[in-house]
MDAnalysis code that builds the backbone (N, CA, C; Angstrom):
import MDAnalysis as mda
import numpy as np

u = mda.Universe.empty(231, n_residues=77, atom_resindex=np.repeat(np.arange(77), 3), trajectory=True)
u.add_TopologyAttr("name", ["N", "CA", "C"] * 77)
u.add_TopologyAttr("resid", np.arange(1, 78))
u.add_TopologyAttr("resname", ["UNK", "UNK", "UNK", "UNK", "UNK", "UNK", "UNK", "UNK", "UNK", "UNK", "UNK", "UNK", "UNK", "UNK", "UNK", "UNK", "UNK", "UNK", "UNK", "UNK", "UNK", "UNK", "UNK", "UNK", "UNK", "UNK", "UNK", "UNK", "UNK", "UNK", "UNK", "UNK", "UNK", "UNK", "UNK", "UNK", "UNK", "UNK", "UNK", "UNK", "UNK", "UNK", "UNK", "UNK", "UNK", "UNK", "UNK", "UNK", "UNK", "UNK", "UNK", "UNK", "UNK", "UNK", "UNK", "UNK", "UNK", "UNK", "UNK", "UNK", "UNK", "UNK", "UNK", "UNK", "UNK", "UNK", "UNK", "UNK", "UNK", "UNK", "UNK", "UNK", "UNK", "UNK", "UNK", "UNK", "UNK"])
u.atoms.positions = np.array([
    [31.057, -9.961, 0.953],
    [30.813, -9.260, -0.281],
    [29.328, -8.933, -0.443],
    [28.399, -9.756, -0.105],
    [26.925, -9.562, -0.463],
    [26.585, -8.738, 0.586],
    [27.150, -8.714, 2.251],
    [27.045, -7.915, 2.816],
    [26.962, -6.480, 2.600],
    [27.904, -6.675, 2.085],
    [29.195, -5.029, 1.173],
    [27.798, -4.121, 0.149],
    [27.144, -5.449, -0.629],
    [25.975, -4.406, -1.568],
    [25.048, -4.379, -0.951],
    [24.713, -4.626, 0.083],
    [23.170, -4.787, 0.995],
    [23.387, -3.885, 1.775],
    [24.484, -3.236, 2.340],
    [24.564, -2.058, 2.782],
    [24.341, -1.082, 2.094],
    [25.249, -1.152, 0.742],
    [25.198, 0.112, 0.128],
    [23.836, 0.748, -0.572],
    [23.081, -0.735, -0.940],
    [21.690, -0.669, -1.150],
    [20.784, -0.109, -0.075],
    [20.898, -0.638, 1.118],
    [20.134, 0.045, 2.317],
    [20.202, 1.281, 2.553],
    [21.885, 1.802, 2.233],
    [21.983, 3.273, 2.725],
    [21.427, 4.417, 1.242],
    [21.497, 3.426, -0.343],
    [20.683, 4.228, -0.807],
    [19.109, 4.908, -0.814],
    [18.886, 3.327, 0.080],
    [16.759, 3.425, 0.132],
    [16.688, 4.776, 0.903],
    [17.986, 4.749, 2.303],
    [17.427, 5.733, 3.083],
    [17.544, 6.946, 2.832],
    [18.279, 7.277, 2.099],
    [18.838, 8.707, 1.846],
    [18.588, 9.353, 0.867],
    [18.159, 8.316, -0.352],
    [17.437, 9.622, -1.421],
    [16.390, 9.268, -1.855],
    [15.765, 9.955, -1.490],
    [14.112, 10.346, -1.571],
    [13.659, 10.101, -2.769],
    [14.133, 9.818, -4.008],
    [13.323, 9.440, -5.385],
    [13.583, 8.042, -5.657],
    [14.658, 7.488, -4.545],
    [14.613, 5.997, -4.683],
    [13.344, 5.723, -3.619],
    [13.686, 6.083, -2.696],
    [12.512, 5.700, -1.830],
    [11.209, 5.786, -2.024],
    [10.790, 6.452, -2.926],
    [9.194, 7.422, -3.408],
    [9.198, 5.664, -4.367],
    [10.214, 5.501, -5.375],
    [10.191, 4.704, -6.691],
    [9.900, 3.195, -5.361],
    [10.590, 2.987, -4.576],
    [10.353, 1.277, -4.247],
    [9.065, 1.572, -3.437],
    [8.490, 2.526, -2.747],
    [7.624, 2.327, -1.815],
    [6.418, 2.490, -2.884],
    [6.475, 3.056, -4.307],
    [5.412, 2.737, -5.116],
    [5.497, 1.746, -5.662],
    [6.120, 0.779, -6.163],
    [6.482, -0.384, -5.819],
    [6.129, -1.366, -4.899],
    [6.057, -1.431, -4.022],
    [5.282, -2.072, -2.747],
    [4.122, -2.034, -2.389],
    [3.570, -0.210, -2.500],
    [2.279, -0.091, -1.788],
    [1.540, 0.852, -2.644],
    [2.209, 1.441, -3.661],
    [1.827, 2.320, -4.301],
    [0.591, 2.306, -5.645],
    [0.896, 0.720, -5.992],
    [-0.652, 0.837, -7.008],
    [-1.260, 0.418, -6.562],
    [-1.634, -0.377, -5.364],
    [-2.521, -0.687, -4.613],
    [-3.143, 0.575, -4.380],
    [-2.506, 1.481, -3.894],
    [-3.544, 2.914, -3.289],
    [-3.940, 4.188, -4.650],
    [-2.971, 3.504, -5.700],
    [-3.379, 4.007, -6.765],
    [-4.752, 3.852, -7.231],
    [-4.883, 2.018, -7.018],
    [-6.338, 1.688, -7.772],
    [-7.241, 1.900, -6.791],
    [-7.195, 1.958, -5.365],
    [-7.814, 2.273, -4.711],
    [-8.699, 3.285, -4.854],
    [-7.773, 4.329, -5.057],
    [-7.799, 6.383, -5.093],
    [-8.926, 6.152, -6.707],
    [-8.520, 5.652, -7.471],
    [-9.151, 5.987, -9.122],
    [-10.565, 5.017, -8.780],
    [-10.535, 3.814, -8.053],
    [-12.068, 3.328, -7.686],
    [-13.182, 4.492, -6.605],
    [-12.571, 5.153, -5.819],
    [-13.249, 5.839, -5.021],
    [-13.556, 6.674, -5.611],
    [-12.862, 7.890, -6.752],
    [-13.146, 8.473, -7.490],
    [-14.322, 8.451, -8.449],
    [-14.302, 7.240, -8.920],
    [-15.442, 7.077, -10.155],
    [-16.385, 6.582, -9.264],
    [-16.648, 6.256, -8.106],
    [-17.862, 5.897, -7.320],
    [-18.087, 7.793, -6.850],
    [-17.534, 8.551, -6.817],
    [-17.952, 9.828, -6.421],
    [-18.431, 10.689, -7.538],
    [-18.246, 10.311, -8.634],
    [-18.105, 10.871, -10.134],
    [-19.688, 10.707, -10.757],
    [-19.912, 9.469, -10.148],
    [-20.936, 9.575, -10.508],
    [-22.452, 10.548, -11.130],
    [-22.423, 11.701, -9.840],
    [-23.160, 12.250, -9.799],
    [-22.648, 14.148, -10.731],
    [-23.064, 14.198, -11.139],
    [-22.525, 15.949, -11.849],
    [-22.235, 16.561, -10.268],
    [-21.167, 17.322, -10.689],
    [-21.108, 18.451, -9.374],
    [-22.452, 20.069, -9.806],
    [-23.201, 20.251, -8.652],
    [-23.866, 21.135, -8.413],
    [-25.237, 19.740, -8.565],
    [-25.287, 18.803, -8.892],
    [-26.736, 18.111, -8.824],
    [-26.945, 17.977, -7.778],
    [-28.429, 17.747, -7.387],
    [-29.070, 17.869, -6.298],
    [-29.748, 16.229, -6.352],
    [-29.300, 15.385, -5.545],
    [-29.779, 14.205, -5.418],
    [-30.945, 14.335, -3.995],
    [-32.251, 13.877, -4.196],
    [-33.889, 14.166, -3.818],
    [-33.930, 12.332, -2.952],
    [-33.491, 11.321, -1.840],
    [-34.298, 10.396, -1.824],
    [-35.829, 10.658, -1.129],
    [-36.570, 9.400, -1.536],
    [-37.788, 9.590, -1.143],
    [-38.320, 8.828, -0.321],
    [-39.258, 9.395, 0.343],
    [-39.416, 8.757, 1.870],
    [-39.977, 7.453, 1.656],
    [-39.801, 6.265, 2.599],
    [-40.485, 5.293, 2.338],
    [-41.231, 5.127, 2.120],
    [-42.824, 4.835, 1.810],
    [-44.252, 4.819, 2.175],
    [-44.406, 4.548, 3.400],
    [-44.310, 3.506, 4.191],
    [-44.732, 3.385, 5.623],
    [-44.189, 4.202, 6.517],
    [-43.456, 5.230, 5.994],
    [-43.092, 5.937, 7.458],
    [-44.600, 7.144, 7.358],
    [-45.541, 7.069, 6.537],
    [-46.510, 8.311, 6.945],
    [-47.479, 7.639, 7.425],
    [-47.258, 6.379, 7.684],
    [-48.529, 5.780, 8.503],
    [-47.694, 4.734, 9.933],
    [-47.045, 5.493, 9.901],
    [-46.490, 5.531, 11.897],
    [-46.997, 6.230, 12.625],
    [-47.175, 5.324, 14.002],
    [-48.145, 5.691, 14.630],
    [-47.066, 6.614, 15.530],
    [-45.994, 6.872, 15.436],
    [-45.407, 8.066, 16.068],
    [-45.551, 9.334, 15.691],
    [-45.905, 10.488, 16.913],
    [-46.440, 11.687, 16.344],
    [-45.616, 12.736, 16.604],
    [-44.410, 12.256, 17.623],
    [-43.613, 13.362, 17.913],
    [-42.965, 12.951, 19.185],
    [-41.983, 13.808, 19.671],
    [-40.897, 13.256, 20.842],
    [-41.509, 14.345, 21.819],
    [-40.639, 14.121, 23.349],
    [-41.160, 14.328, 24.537],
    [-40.833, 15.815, 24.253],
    [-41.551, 16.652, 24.800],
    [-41.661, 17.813, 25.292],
    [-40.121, 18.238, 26.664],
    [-39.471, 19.357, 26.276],
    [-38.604, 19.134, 27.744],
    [-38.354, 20.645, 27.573],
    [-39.222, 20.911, 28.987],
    [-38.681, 22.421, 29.679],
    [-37.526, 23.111, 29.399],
    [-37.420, 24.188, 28.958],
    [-35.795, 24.661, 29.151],
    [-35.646, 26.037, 29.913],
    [-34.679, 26.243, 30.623],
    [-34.524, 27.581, 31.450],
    [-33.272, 28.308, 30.574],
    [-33.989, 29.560, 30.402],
    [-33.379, 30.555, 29.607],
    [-31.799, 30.924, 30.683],
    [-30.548, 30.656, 30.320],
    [-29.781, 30.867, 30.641],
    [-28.943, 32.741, 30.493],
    [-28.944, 33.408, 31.653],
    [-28.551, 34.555, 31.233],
    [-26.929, 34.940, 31.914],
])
């Protein structure tokens, strides 16, 4: 008998798609809910069209590096 509804239950999960949408949000679904609405407000942050400026460290203008190697190139025709 318990067999009998564990089938009929199984063959509903597989076959219609608004049961399946309803248990798999259920399972995994507010997890990626709160996920999705945390990533959001970490992106939100900023206005869309702002222009975020960082600024250079101080010690990088007193490195004693002045520039990278020089390398030949042959004009390919």
């Amino acid at each position: 008998m318990l067999l009998k509804y564990l089938f009929i239950i199984t063959l509903i999960i597989l076959f219609v798609p608004p049961v399946r949408r309803f248990v798999f949000y259920l399972l995994v679904g507010r997890k990626l809910v709160k996920q999705q609405e945390e990533q959001g407000n970490k992106r939100n942050k900023t206005r869309e069209g702002e222009i975020r400026v960082d600024k250079r460290p101080e010690n990088m203008g007193n490195s004693s590096h002045k520039g990278g190697e020089y390398v030949d190139y042959e004009e390919v025709k």
